[in-house]
N, C-alpha and C positions, 0 to 999 in steps of 0.2 A: 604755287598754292593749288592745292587739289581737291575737288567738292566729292566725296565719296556718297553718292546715292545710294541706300540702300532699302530694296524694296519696292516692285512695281504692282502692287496692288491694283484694285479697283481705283482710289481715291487718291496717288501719287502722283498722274501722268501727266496733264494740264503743265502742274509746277515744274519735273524735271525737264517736260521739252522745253517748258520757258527757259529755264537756264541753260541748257544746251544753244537755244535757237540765237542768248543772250552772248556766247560766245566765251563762256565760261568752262575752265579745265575740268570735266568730268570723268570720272569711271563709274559706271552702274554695279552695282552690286544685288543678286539675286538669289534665292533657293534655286532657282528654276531657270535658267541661260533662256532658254528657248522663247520665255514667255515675255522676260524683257527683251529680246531682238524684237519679237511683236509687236511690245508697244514702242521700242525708242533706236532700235534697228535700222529705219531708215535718215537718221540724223549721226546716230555714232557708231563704231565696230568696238568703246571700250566699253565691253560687258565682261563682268566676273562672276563665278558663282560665288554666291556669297559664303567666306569660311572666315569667321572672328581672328582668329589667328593669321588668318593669310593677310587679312587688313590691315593686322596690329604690325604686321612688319615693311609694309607702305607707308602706312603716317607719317608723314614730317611737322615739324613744328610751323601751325597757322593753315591747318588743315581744313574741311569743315566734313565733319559727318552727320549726315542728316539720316534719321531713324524715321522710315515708314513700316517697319517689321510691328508685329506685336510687341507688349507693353514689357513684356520679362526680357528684351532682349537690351529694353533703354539703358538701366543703368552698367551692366557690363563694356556696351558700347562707349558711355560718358567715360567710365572708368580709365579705359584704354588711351580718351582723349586726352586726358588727364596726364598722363604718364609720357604721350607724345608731343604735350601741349598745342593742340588742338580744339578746334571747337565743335560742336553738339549742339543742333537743332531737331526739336521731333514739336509734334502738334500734338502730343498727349497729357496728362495732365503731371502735374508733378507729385510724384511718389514721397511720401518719408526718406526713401532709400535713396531715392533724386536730393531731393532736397539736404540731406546729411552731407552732400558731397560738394557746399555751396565753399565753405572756406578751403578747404583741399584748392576748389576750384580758382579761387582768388588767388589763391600763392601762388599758382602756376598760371595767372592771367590769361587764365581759358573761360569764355562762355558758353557757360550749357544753357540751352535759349527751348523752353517749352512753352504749351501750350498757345500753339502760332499757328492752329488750323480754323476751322469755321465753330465749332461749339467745344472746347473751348481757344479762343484765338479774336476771331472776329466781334464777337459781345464781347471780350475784355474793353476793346477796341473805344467799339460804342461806348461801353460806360466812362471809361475815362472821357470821352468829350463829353458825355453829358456834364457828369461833377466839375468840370474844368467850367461849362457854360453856367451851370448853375450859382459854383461859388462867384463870376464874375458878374452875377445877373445883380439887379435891383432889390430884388426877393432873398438875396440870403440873407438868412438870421440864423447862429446857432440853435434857437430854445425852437425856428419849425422844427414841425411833427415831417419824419421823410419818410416814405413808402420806393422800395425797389425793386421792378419788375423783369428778369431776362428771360425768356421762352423761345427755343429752339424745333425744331422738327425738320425733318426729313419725311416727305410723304409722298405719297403718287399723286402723279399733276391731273390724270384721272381714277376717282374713287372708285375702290371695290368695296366688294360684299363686306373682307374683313379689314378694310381702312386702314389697311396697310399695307406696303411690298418691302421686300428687301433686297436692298446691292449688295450685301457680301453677307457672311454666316449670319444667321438668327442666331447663334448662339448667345451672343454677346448682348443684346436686345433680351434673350428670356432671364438671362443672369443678371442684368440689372432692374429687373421688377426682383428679385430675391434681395436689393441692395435697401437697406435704414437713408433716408435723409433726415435734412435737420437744416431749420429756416426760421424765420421770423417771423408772427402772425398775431396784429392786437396787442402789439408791441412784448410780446414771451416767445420764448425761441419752443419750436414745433418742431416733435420728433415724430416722424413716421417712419413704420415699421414694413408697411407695403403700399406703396405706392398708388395702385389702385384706390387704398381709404383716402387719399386727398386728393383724387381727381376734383376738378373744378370746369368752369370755363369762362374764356377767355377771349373779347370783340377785338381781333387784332384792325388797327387802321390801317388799313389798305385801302388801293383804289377805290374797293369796293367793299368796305366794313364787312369782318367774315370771323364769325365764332367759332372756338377752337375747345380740345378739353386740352386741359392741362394739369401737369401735378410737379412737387419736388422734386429736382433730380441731386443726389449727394449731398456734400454738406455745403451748403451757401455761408455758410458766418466768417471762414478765410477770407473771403473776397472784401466783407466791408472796409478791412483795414487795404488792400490789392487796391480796392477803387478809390480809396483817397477819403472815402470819408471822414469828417473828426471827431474826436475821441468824444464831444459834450453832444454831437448829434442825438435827437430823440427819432431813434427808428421803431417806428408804426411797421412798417410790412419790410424785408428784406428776403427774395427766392429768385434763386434760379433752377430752371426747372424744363421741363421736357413741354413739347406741342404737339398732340396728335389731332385728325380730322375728328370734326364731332361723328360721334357715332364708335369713335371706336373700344369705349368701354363696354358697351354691350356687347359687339362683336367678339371683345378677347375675355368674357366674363368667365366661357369653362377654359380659359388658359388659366385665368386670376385664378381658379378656383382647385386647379391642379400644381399648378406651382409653390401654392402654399402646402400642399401636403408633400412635397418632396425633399427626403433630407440625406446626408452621407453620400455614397459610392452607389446605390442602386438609385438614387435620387438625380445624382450627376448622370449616369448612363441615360435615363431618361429624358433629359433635359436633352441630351446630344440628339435620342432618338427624335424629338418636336423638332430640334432645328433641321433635322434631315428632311422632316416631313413638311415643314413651311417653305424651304426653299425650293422642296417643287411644285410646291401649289400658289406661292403666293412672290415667288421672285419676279424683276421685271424683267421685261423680254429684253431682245436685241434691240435697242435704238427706242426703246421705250423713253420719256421722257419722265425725270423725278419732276420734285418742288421740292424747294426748302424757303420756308418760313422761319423769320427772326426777327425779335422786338425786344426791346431794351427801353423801359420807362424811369422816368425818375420824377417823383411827386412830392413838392412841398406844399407845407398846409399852414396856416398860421391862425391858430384857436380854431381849428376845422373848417377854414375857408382855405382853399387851394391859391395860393403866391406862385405856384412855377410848378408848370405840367408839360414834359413833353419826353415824349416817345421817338426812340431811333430805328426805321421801320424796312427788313429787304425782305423781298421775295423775289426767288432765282428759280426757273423754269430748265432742266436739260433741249439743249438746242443740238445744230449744228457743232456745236464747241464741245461738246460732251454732255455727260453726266450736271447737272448744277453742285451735287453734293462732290464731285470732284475735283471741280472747279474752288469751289469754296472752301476746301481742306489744303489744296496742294499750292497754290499759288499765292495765300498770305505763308508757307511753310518757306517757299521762294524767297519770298519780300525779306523774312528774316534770315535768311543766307547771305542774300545780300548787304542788309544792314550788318550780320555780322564783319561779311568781309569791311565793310568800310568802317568798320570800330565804332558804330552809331548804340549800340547796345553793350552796357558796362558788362567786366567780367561778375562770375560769379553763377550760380543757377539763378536764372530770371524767367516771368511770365512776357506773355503778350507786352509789348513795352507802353508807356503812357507820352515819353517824353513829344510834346506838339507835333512838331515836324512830323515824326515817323504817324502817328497818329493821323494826319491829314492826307499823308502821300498814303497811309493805307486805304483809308477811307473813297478815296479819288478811285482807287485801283479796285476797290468792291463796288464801286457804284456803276464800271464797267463790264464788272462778271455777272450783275445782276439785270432784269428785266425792272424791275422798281426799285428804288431806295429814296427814303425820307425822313428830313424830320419833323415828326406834328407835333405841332405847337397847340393844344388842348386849351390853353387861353387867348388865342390870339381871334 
């Protein structure tokens, strides 16, 4: 059995040395040969340039290929595993065109295992132990009022002018302030059209209580049924949604305010042209250190008094070990290669998995990537 890596990004390197160092049969797979010797060069010599065809004819059956490439390249890759029966892990989200390919995937007792990095991956994570803790607490009643909280970010562990930096393209970053979500609020589902209009903020509990803006990110209402809620539950609030430093709605207000006027093909050139221009004013340096903050709440009420409040709380610092947002993407990506080798994860396309076990051994193993991790207990 052979782990085909493919992709040594910024955010893959943490998880693949892990597997390597775990003693596991790797081949790298790259655009770029050179770049992965850089990063994984002094542990193996099997680097390939990455060519889809040249893979497809490698495969054997019980394979696992793991997709760090961009997102158009996921389902072609599943596809092939599919036909090799093989399995497919990426930390991205699951597409329609992912997801189309779950029963294909079942005949051929292959799993295609997504959304296993840090946003989305590691808040799956969380939320399933909360609802798990929840439903077994004292305080559950179908007819509570539940409010659902998860807020991600990635930010500079020291703040600039514009409250932000970025590790790899801005591209992708201005292109999802152009993206609709859709969430829960005052218990009617909330559609936003630009993100910016639902800016908020947000007292994460930390250490040291620290306010945050935050808005919608995508569509959050998939998840209710993902995180186990039941079908009679009365949901008050349901979002999952993005974390920035306070400050930085002002700071990005004449982006907010150019983005919305940009549409078609001279609209896209544009967008390319900002990302050029933020990655060299606002990228981090060499050895600069990120933060990534994550919170995951879950609040029941019972005739508007609060029965069971509590928050799943990390904040990870780049160290010594890398990047934090590298560490947090590549290494629960890991966790699931492994589960898959050991059939811990049913076939089929599946998310972040809930079942206990995998759920605790993950949680143990972010509690170590991270400088804090908690849960507050809001009632106790």
């Amino acid at each position: 059995m052979t782990i085909h890596w493919c992709g040594t990004g910024l955010s893959a390197i943490p998880g693949l040395r892990q597997l390597i160092e775990n003693g596991h049969d790797i081949t790298v797979w790259n655009r770029t040969v050179e770049k992965a010797e850089d990063a994984v060069g002094d542990l193996t010599d099997q680097i390939e340039k990455f060519d889809i065809d040249k893979l497809n004819e490698t495969l054997s059956a019980g394979d696992v290929v793991v997709s760090m490439l961009p997102g158009d390249w996921h389902v072609p890759l599943a596809k092939i595993c599919i036909e090799a029966k093989a399995h497919f892990v990426s930390s991205s989200y699951i597409s329609p065109e992912m997801r189309a390919l779950d029963e294909e995937a079942e005949l051929a007792g292959v799993r295609l295992v997504n959304e296993v990095g840090l946003d989305p991956g590691i808040d799956h994570i969380m939320a399933h132990w909360l609802v798990v803790d929840y439903r077994a607490s004292r305080a559950y009643d179908v007819g509570n009022g539940i409010s659902f909280i998860s807020y991600c970010g990635g930010i500079p562990k020291e703040p600039n002018a514009f409250r932000y930096k970025f590790s790899w393209s801005p591209l992708g970053v201005l292109k999802a302030l152009k993206s609709p979500s859709r969430s829960i609020k005052a218990h009617a589902e909330l559609n936003i059209t630009r993100p910016w209009d639902a800016i908020s903020t947000y007292t994460a509990p930390l250490r040291q209580p620290e306010t945050f803006e935050v808005y919608p990110n995508r569509d959050s209402l998939p998840f209710v049924e993902e995180y186990g809620f039941g079908k009679g539950w009365k949901i008050k609030e349901f979002v999952r949604g993005t974390l920035r430093l306070n400050g930085w709605k002002d700071a990005w207000s004449n982006v907010f305010a150019e983005i919305e006027t940009l549409e078609g093909d001279a609209g896209e050139a544009r967008l390319r042209e900002m990302s050029d221009q933020f990655w060299a004013d606002n990228a981090y340096a060499d050895g600069e250190p990120d933060r990534v903050v994550l919170c995951v709440g879950l609040k029941a009420e019972a005739e508007g008094t609060p029965v069971y409040h509590k928050t799943y709380v990390m904040d990870a610092y780049g160290d010594a070990r890398g990047t934090a947002m590298a560490r947090l993407v590549s290494v629960p990506v890991a966790l699931a290669v492994e589960a898959v080798i050991n059939r811990e994860i049913p076939v089929g396309v599946t998310a972040a998995p809930s079942d206990p076990k995998l759920v605790k051994r993950w949680l143990e193993t972010v509690d170590r990537l991270s400088q804090f991790e908690r849960v507050v207990d809001h009632l106790a």
